[in-house]
C-alpha positions in Angstrom: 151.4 -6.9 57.9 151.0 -7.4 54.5 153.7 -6.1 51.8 152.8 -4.3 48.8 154.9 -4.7 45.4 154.4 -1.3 43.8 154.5 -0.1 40.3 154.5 3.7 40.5 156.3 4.2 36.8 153.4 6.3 35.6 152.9 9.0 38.7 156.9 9.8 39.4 156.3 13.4 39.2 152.6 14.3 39.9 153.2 13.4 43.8 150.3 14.7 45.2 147.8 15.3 42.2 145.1 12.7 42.5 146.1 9.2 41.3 144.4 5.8 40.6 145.5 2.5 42.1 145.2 -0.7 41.1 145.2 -3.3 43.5 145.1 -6.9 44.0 146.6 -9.4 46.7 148.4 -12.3 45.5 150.1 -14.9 48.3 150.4 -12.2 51.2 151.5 -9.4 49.3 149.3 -6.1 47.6 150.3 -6.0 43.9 149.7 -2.5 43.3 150.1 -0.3 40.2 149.8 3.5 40.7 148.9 5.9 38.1 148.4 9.7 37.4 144.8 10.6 37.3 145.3 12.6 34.2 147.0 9.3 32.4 144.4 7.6 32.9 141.0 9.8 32.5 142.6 10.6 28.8 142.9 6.9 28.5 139.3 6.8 29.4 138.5 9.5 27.4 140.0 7.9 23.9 138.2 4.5 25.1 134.5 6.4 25.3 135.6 7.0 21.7 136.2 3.8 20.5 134.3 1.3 22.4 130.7 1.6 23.8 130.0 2.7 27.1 127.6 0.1 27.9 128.6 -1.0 31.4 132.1 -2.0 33.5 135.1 0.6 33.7 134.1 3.0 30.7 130.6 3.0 32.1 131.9 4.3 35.5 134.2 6.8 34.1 131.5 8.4 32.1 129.0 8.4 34.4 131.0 9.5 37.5 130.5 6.8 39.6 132.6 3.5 40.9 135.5 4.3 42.0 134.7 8.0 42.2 132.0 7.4 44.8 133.6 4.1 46.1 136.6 3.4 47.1 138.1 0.8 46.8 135.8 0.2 43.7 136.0 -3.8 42.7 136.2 -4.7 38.6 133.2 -7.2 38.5 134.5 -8.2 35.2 138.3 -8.0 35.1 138.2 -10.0 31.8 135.9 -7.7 30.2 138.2 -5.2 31.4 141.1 -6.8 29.7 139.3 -6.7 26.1 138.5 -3.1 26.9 142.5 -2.2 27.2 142.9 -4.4 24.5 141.0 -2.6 22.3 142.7 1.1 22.7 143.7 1.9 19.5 146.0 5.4 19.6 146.1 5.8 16.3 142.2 6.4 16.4 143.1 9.3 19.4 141.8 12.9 17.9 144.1 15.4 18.2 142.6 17.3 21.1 143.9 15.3 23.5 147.0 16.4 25.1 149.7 15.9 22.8 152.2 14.7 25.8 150.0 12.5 27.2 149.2 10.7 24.0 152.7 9.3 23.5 152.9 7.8 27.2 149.4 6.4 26.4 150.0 2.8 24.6 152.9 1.9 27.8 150.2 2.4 30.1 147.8 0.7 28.5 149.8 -2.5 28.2 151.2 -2.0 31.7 147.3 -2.4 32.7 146.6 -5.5 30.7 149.6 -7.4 32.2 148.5 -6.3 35.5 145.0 -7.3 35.2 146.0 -10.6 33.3 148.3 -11.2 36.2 145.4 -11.0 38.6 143.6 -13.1 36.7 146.0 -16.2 36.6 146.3 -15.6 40.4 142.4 -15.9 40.7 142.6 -12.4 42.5 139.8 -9.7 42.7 140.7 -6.4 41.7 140.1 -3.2 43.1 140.8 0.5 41.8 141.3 3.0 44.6 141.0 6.9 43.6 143.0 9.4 46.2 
């Protein structure tokens, strides 16, 4: 059986309100970082406002498909995924976002990028899982 190495930082406290996983398996063991649902669809959300929606993660999210259909969804481009995080910018959020999710908002994102860059030294796919 394999063990899992699990990040859970950013869903203490929504237990049982839908969350994302990310997921990918480096020598035997499932790296795993857990998030709330909410954390990240407002991430999403100020992304769609930023960066174009042409395709990958944001293209997904705004269309309703990947992991929301499939699950485990895999990031074809975990790179391009990377540059995506990269390029949140929360002073750019408008105000109508949640004001106490905005704060929490640059931690995640940075938590994601070291993850994904992570996966990417390791040669690892990556997977998001919605539950």
């Amino acid at each position: 059986m394999k063990s899992e190495a699990i990040n859970d930082l950013y869903y203490i406290g929504f237990e049982g309100e839908p969350e994302i996983i990310f997921m990918y398996e480096k020598s035997n063991e499932v790296q795993v970082l857990k998030l709330w649902n909410g954390y990240f669809e407002s991430l999403l959300d100020c992304l769609v406002q930023q960066a174009p929606v042409q395709d990958g993660i944001l293209h997904e999210y705004y269309v309703h498909e990947g992991w929301y259909e499939e699950s485990p969804w895999e990031i074809k481009n975990v790179e391009k995924a990377v540059q995506l995080f990269k390029s949140f910018d929360v002073k750019k959020v408008t105000e109508n976002e949640s004001s106490n999710i905005i704060p929490v908002l640059p931690a995640i994102t940075m938590d994601i990028i070291s993850f994904l860059e992570q996966a990417i030294q390791s040669g690892n796919r990556v997977f998001i899982v919605y539950e």
